[in-house]
C-alpha positions in Angstrom: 0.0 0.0 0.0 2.6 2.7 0.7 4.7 2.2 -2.8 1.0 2.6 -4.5 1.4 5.7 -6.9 -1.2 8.0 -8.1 -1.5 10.1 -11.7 -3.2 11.8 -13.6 -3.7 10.3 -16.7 -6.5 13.0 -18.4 -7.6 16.6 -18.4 -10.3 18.3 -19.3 -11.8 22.4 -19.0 -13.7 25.0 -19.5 -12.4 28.2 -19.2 -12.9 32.1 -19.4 -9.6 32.0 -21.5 -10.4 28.5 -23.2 -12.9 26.0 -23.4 -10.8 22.8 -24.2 -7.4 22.0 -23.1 -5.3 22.8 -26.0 -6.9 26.4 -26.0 -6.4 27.2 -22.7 -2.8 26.1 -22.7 -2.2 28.1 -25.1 -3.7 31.0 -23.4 -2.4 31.0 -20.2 1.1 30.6 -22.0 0.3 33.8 -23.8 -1.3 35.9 -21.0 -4.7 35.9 -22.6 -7.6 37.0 -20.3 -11.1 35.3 -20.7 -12.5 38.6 -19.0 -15.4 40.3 -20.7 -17.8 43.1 -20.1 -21.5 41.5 -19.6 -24.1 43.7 -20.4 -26.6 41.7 -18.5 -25.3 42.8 -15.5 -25.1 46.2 -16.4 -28.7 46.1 -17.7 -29.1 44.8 -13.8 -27.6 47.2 -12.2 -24.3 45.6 -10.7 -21.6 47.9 -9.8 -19.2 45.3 -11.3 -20.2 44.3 -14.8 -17.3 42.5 -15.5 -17.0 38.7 -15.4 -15.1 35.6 -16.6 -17.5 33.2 -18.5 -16.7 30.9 -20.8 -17.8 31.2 -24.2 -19.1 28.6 -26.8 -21.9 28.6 -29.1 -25.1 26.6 -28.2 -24.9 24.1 -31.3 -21.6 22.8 -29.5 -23.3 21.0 -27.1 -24.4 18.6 -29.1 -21.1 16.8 -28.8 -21.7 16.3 -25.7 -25.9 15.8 -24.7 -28.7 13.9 -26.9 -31.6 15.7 -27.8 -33.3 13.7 -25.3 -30.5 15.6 -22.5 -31.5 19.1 -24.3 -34.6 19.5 -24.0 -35.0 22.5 -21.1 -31.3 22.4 -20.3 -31.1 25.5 -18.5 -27.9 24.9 -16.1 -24.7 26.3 -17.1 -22.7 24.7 -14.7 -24.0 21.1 -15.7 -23.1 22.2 -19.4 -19.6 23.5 -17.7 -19.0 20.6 -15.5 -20.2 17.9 -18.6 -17.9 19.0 -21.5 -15.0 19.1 -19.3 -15.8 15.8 -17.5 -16.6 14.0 -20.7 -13.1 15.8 -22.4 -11.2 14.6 -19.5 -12.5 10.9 -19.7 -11.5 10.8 -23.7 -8.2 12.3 -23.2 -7.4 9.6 -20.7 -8.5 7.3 -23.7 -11.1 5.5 -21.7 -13.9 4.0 -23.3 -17.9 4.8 -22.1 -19.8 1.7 -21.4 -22.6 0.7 -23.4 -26.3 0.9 -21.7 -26.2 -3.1 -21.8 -23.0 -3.3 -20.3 -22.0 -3.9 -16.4 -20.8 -0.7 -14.6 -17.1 0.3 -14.4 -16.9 -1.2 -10.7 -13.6 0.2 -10.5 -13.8 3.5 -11.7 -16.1 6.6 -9.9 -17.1 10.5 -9.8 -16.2 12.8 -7.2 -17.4 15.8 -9.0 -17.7 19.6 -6.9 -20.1 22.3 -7.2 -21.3 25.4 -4.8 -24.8 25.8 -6.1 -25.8 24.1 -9.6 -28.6 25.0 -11.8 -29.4 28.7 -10.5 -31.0 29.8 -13.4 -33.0 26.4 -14.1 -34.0 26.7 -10.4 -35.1 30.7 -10.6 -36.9 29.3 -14.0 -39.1 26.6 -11.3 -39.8 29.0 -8.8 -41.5 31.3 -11.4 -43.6 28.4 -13.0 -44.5 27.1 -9.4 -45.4 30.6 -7.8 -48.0 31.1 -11.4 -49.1 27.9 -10.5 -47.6 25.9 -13.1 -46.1 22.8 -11.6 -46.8 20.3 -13.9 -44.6 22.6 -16.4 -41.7 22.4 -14.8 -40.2 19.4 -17.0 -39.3 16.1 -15.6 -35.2 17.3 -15.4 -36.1 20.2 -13.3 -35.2 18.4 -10.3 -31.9 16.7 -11.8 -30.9 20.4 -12.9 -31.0 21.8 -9.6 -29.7 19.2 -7.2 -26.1 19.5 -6.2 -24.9 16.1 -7.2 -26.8 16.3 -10.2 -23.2 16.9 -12.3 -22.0 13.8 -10.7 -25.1 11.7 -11.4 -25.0 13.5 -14.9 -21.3 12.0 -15.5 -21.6 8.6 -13.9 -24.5 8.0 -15.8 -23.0 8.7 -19.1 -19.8 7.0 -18.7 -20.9 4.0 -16.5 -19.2 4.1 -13.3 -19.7 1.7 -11.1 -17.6 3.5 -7.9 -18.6 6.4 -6.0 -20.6 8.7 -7.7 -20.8 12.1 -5.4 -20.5 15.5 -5.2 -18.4 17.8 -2.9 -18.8 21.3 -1.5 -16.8 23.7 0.1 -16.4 26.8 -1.2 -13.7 27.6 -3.0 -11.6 24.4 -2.4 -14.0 22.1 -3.5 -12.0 21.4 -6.6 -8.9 20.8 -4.7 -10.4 18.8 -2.2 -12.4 16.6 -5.3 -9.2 15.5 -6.8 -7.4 14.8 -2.8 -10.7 12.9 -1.9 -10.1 11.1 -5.6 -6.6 9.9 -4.2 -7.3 9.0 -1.0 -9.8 6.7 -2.6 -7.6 5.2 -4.6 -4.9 5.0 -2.5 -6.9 2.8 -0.1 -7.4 0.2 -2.9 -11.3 0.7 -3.3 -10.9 2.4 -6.8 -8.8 2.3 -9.6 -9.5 5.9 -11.8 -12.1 8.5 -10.4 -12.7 11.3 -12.6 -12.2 14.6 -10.3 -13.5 18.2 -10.7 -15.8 20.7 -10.0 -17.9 23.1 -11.6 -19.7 26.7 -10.8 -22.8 28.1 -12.7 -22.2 31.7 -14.4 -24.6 34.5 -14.0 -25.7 36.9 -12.1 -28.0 35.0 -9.2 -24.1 33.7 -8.5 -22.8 36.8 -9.0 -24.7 39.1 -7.2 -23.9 38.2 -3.7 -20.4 39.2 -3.9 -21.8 42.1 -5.7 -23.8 42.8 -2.8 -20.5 41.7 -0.3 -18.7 45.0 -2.5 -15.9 42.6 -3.1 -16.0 43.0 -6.8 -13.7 45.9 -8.7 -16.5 47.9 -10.2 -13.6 50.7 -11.5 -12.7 48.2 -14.4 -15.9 47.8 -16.3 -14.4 49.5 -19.7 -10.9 47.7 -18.9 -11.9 44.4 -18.2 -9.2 42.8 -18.9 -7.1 44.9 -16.5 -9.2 43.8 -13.5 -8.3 40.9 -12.0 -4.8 42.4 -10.1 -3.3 39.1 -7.7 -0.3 40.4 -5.8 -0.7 43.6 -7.3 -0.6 47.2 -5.3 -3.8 48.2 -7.0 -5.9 44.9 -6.5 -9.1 46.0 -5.7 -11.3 42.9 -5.3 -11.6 39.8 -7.1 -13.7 39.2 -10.7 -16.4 36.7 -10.4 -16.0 33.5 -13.1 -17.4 30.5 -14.2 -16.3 27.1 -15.5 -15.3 23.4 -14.6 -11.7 21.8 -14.9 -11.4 17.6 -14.2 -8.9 15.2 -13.9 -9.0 11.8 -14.5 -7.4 10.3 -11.4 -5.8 6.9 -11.7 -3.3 4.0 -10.1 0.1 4.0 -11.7 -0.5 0.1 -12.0 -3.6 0.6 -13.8 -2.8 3.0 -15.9 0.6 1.4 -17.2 -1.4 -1.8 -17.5 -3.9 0.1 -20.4 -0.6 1.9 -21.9 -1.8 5.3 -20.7 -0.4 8.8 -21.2 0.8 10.0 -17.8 1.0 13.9 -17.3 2.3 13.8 -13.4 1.9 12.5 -10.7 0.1 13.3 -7.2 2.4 12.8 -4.1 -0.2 13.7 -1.5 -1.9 16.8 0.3 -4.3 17.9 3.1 -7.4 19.5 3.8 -8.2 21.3 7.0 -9.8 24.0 8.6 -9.8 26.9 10.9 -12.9 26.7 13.1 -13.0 30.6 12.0 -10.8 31.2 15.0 -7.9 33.1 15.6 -8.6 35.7 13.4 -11.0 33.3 10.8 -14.2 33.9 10.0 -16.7 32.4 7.0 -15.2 35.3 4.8 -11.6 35.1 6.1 -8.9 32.2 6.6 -7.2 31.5 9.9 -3.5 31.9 8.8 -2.5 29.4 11.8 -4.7 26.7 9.7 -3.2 27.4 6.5 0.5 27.0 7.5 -0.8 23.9 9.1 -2.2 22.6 5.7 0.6 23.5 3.6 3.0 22.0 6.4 0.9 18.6 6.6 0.8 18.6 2.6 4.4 18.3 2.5 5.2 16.0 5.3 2.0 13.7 3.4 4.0 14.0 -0.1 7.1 13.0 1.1 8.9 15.6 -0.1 11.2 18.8 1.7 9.7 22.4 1.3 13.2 23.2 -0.4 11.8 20.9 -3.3 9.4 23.3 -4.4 9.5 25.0 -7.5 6.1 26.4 -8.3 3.2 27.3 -5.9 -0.1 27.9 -7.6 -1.6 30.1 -5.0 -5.4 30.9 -4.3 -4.6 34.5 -4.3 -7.8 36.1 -5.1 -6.7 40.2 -5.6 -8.2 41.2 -2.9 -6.0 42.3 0.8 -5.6 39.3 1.8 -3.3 38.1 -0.9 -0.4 39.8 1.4 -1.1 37.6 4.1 -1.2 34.7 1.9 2.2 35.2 0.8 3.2 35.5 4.3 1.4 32.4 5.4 3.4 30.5 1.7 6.5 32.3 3.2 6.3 30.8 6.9 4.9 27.6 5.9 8.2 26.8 3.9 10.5 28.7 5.6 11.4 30.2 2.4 11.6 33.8 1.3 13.1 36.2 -1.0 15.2 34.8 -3.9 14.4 31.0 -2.5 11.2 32.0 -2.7 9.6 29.0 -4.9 8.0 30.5 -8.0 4.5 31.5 -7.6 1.4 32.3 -10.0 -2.2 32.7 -9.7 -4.1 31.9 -12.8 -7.1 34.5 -11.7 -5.4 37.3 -13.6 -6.7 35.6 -16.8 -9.9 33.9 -15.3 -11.4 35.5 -12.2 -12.3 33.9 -9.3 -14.4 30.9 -10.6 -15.5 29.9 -7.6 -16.3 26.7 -6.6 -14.5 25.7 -10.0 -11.3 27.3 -9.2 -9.4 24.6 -7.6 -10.0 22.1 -10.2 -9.7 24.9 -13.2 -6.1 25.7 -11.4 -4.9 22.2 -10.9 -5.4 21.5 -14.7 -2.8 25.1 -14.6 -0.7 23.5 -13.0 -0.6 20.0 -14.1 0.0 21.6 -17.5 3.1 23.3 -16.1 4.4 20.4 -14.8 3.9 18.1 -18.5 5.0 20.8 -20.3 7.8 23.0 -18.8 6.8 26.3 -18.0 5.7 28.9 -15.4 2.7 30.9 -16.9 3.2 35.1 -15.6 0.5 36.9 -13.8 -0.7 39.5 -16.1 -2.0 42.7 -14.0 0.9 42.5 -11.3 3.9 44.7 -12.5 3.3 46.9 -9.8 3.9 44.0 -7.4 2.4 45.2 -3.4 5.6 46.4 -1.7 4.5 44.0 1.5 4.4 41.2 -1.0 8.0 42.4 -2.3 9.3 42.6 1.0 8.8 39.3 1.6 9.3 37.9 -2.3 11.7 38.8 -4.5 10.4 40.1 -7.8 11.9 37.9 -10.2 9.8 35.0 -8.5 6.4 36.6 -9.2 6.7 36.3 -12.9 4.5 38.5 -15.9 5.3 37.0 -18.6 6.1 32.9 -19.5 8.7 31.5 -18.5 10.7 28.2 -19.6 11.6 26.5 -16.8 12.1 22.6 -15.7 9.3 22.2 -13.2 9.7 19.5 -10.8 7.3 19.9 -8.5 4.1 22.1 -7.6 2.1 23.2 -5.1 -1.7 24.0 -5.9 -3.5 25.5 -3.1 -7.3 26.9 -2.2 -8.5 28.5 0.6 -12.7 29.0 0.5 -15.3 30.9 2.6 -16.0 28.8 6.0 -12.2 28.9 6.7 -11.3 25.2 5.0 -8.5 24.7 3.1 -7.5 22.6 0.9 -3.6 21.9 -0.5 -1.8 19.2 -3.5 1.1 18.5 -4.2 1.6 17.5 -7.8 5.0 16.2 -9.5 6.4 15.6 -12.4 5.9 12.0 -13.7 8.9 9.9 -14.0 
């Protein structure tokens, strides 16, 4: 049991910046933001009417849902959480079971959301309150519910493992794909498909809105909003999307002859009881350190083997403290500073997607050999430059041998959630 090892042997996702893999590689490697002024929400009255949302035209899902599937699909994050599921799956070159067929008994879904099917769910309430139940379609319910994107998935692809969905906050990606290895570490799976999704819009949105978190200064510069480590971050952009892995054994996958694009050595997942300075808005920096501690002592690794940190770093003022809590955690600080990069420059704060969105980031660092710049951030926060030397808060691309990352998120309730990826060898 201890010399099991556990990759990742697909991707899938769907970005602001990209809506397939090969797209938002290329993105990211270029800088390119997916944020866009949406005149819904101006029409709506938000102060912010800037978001990141992925784009695609509606004829696309066909790849993806029979007409049958269609017919009053009215939940973005299902579409979201769907395309890059089903993406992931093929890329991993696993087949999809026929209808007639026994379940994959070895292979499951642990597939996140926050809320799913806001807008199909605002559509029922409408229909219900005009007295119109028996309009509300016989999906309504499968729309709505939270595990509905894992049901969705398992369904179409056959699994015969667990089939659930997380939640919590804005880790639940991060803590979809740990949950996927400790699963499979214990023997009772072989491949989980891992991931999490978040519906776009502004019945998501407009909390935050309401919370005055959002930059609402950037609306005719949207792509200049989202500001991680910068001096002039002024709250973080809402987004959307859905990133997956496919999570499997090293055995099994060598076994099938699959492509391998890292490996996972291990993490944690904790929380701060919102004490000691946490709240449900704000993270106990005691409880962070103690996460990113336990993640390395879990992978096996030393903190000095750190290249590249994907942080959560969100742009608002506690991306400081963050980089004091990375700094303390590792003992490590200006020019042995690892690398570090938040991909919500380009994307926003996707939410509940953000973890899993940001591991298929860094994964892609990892396979391919580069450390992708924050865009927004060359006037770097002098606290964060006290603390970081410059030259490890890239703004453009670099190439660089990347042996191991570090992918962490930190959500609303004070949990945390931190993996450790490395490079496949």
């Amino acid at each position: 049991m201890d010399n099991k090892r556990i990759v990742i042997t697909g991707l899938g996702v769907v970005a602001p910046n990209g809506t397939n893999v090969s797209d938002f590689k290329n993105a990211i490697r270029s800088g390119t933001s997916g944020i866009q002024f949406i005149d819904e929400l101006n029409q709506l009255k938000f102060s912010c009417q800037i978001a990141g949302k992925p784009i695609y035209r509606k004829d696309y899902l066909n790849d993806y849902f029979n007409s049958v599937q269609l017919k009053g699909l009215n939940a973005s994050g299902l579409e979201y959480g769907v395309i890059a599921g089903l993406d992931a799956w093929k890329d991993a070159g696993l087949a999809i079971t026929d209808k007639t067929e026994d379940p994959l008994w070895d292979a499951g879904i642990i597939f996140g959301t926050g809320v799913l099917g806001v807008d199909k769910f605002r559509e029922a309430i409408y229909k219900v309150d005009e007295g119109n139940v028996r309009r509300l379609g016989s999906t309504s319910v499968i729309q709505t519910m939270a595990s509905g994107i894992s049901a969705f998935l398992g369904g179409m692809i056959g699994c015969g493992n667990v089939t659930t969905t997380n939640s919590s906050a804005c880790s639940t990606g991060t803590e979809a794909i740990l949950m996927a290895y400790d699963r499979i570490m214990s023997g009772k799976a072989e491949i989980i498909l891992a991931g999490s999704t978040s519906d776009s819009g502004p019945y998501v949105w407009g909390g935050f809105d309401a919370m005055r978190i959002l930059p609402y200064k950037y609306n005719e510069n949207p792509t200049a909003a989202s500001r991680p480590m910068s001096a002039t971050a002024s709250g973080f952009v809402p987004g959307s999307g859905a990133g997956a892995l496919v999570v499997e054994s090293l055995e099994n996958a060598q076994k099938r002859g699959a492509k391998i694009y890292a490996e996972i050595l291990g993490g944690h997942v904790n929380s701060g009881g919102q004490r000691s300075g946490g709240s449900m808005t704000a993270p106990n920096s005691l409880a962070v350190k103690e996460c990113i501690k336990q993640a390395v002592i879990n992978s096996g690794i030393h903190v000095n083997d750190v290249d590249v940190i994907n942080g959560h770093l969100t742009a608002t003022t506690k991306d400081t403290i963050e980089i004091q809590n990375w700094s303390e955690a590792l003992g490590r600080k200006g020019k042995d500073f690892p690398y570090i990069n938040s991909l919500k420059s380009m994307v926003g704060h996707c939410l509940a997607a953000s973890g899993s969105i940001e591991s298929v980031a860094t994964v892609l660092q990892l396979k391919e050999d580069f450390v992708f710049g924050n865009i927004n951030c060359e006037d770097l926060h002098p606290e964060i430059e006290a603390i970081v030397a410059r030259e490890r808060i890239p703004t453009k691309t670099l190439s660089k041998h990347v042996n191991i990352a570090v992918k962490a998120s930190f959500g609303f309730g004070d949990v945390n959630a931190c993996i450790i990826f490395k490079k496949y060898s």
